[in-house]
N, C-alpha and C positions, 0 to 999 in steps of 0.2 A: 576091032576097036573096042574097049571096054567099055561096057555103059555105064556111066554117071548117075548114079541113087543118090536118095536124101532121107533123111529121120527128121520129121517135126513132131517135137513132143506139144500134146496138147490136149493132155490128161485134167490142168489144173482147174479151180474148183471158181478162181478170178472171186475171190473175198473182195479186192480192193474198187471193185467194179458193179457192186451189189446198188439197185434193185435189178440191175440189167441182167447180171448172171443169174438172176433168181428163175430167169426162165429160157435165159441161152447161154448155150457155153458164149466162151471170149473170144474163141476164133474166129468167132462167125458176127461180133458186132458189126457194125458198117460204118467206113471212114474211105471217106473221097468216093461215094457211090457205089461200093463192094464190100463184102466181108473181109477184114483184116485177113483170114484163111487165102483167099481170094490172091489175096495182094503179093501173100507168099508164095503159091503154088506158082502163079504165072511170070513171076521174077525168077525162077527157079528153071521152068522150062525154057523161057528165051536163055539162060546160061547154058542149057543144053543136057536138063535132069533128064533121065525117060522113066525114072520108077519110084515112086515115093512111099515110103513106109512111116504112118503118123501111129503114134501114142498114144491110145485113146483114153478115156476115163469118164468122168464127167458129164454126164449128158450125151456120150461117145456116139450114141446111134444118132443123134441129129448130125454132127458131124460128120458119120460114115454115111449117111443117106444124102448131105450136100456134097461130099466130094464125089458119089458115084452118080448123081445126075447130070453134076456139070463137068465132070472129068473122067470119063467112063475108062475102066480097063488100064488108068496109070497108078493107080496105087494100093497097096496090101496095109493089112492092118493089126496091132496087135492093143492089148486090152491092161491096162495097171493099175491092176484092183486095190493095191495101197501107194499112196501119195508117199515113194522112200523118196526122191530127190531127183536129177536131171542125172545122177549118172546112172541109178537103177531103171530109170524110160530108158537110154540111151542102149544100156545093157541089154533090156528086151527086146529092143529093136532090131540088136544088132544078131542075130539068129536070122531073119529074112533076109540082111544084107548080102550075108556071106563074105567073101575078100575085094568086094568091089570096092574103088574110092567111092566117097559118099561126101555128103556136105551133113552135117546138122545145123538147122536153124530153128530159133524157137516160135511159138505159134503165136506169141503177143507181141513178138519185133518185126518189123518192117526194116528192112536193109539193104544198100547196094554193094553189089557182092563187086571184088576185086578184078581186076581186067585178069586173062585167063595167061595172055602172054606174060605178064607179070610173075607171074608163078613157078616153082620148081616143080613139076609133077613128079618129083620122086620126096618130097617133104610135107611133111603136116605143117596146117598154121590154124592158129586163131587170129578173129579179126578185134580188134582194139577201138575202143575208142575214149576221147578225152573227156573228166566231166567233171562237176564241182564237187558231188558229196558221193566220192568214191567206195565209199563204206560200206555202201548199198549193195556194191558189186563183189563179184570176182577180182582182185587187183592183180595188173603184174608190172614187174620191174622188166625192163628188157634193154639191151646192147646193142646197136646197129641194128642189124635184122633177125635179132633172136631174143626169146623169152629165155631169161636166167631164174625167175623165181612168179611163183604165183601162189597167190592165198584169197581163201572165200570170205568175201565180208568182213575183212580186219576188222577190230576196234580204233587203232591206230596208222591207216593205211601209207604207206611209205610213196604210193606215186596217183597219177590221176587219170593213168590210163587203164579201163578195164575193160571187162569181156563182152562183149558187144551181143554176143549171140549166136554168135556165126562160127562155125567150126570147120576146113575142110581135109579131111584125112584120106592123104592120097597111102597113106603105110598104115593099113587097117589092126594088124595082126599088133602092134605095139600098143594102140588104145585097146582093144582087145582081152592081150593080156594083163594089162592097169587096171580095165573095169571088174576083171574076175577075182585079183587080188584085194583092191578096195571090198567087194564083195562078201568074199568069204573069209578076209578078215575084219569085216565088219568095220571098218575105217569109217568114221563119221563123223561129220562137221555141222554143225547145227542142227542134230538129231536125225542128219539124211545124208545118204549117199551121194556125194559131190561128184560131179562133171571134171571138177578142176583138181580134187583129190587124186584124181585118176593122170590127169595130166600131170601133177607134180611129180609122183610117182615115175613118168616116162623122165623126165628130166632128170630125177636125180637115179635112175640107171644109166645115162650117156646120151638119152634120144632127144636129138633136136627140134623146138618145136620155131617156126618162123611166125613174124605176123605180119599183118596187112591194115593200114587205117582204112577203118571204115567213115567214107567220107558222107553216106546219108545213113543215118540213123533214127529208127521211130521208137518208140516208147507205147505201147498199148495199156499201158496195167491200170492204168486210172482214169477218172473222169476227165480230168482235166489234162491229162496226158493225151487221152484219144481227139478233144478236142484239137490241143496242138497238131498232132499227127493229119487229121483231119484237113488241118489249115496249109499246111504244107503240101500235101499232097493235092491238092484243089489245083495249085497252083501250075500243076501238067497236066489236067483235065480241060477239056473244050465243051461246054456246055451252050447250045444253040436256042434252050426252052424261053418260049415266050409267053407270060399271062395272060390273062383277063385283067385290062386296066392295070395293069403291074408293074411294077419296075424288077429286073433281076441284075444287080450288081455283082460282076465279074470278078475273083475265080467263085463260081457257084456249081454245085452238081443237082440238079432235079430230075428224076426219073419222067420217061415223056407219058407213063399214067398216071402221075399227078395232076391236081388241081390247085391253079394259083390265079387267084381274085381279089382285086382292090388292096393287093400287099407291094409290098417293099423286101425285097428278099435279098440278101448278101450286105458283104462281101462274105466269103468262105463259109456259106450255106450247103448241106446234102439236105435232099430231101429224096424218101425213099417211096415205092411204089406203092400206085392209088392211093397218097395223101391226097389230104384237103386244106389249105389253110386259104384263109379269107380275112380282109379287113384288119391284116396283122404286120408287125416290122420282126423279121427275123433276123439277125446276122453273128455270123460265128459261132454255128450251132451246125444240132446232127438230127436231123428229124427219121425213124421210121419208116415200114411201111405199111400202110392204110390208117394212118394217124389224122384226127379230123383239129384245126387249130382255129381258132377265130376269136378277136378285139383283142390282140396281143400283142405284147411287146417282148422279145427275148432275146437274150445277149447269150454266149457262150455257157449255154445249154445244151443239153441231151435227153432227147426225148425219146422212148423206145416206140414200139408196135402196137397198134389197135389202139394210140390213147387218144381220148377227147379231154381238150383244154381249152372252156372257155375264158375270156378274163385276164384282167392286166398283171402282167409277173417282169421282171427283170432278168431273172435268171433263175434255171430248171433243171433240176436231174430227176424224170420222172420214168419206172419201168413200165412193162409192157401191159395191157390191159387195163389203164389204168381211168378214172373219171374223175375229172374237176372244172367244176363251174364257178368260177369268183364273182360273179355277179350274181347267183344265190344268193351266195355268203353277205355280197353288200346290203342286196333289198332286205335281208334279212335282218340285218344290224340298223336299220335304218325305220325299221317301224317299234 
């Protein structure tokens, strides 16, 4: 029987995600009580992956030292020392594949992958999905159950469905030979080697590509995206944790070395190990771990690692290490 590989690239540099990425890569933030990485790896293996080849860059040794402690002996690794695009990750990846099918998924989407019966195992597909400002994306036009036309990031995009992330190439040697000729003739679309450059290329030589809607779809690239993500995903989580004098409002995630006293905590709360918060109302937030919080109020915020926050805020994006006391701030403005 063939084994089942996968390519996550998860090289990039997460600008849109900064002060957070300022001291971790993206794949490793935490939403619904795990690293987004986390969330890919093990949706991958219940579809029946057994070898995974990630793209590193970025911070890459945090990343290659979390996937080998918590996933020991499943995945090879390779290094892309310039940010060309998803089809040059994709390209260097595909050297450890060989002619296996493979899936590619990206390291900042959370996604549910297609029922397997579903599928032609003799045809490549991408997964689709529908959205408002398709511009953002890879777009395609497609016919019944096939993709007729695809373009990266129109200015004027002609449909609303686009590329979701998720790739699985059961006819390896066809993207292959796409990514070698984007390649080495330098084919580029917004100063990088496209993914979907390579795919258009298989289409207009005769190759069929199929698609699949993807019907859960997460978005990691922003603040306010991970929170969404966050929120969603809470909502298959079973959290049993009970305070000190507390209320925890359900779907919530808390790690059981936390500490939680005389707060109010949810709905769609993580809190991540050995925090502290006290005397505080959180909800709709992403807390850290060993993050100490206390006389606070905060709404759909993100807080990273090791921060102490005392003092009343409404809402927070504050990175890892970080110290604020507002009740300084007020004794201070008050003499």
């Amino acid at each position: 029987m063939v084994k089942m590989k996968a390519i996550i690239p998860v090289a990039g540099i997460g600008e849109r995600l900064r002060p957070f990425t300022l001291t971790k890569p993206k794949a490793l933030l935490p939403v619904a009580g795990k690293p987004i990485l986390s969330h890919i790896i093990e949706s991958l293996i219940d579809y029946g992956v057994e070898e995974f080849v990630l793209v590193l860059g970025y911070m890459g040794e945090k990343i290659r030292n979390f996937i080998t402690e918590n996933y020991p002996n499943k995945a090879k690794f390779v290094y892309q020392d310039k940010l060309l695009g998803l089809g040059y990750a994709v390209k260097l990846a595909l050297d450890l594949i060989g002619n296996s099918p493979f899936i590619i998924l990206l390291g900042d989407t959370i996604a549910k992958l297609p029922q397997k019966d579903n599928l032609n195992p003799d045809e490549n597909y991408v997964g689709l999905v529908e959205v408002d400002e398709p511009e953002r994306f890879g777009v395609a036009i497609v016919k019944d159950n096939y993709v007729l036309e695809l373009e990266e990031k129109p200015k004027y995009p002609r449909s609303k469905y686009v590329l979701a992330g998720v790739y699985i190439i059961n006819k390896p040697a066809s993207l292959i030979s796409a990514l070698n000729e984007v390649i080495e003739k330098d084919i580029r679309t917004h100063g990088e080697f496209q993914l979907t450059d390579a795919l258009v290329l298989m289409l207009q030589r005769g190759e069929r590509i199929m698609w699949f809607n993807v019907d859960e779809w997460y978005d990691c690239g922003t603040p306010e995206s991970l929170i969404k993500t966050n929120r969603s995903l809470l909502k298959k989580v079973k959290c049993d944790f009970m305070g000190e004098n507390s209320i925890i409002i359900q779907p919530s995630y808390i790690d059981i070395s936390a500490k939680i006293r005389n707060s109010v905590i949810g709905p769609y709360v993580s809190v991540g190990s050995n925090s502290v918060i006290e005397e505080s109302v959180i909800r709709n937030s992403i807390i850290g771990d060993g993050s100490y919080i206390r006389q606070t109020v905060l709404d759909s915020s993100v807080v990273g690692n090791e921060v102490i926050f005392v003092g009343k805020c409404f809402r927070l994006n504050i990175g890892d290490s970080s110290r604020v006391f507002l009740e300084w701030q007020k004794e201070r403005e008050q003499r």
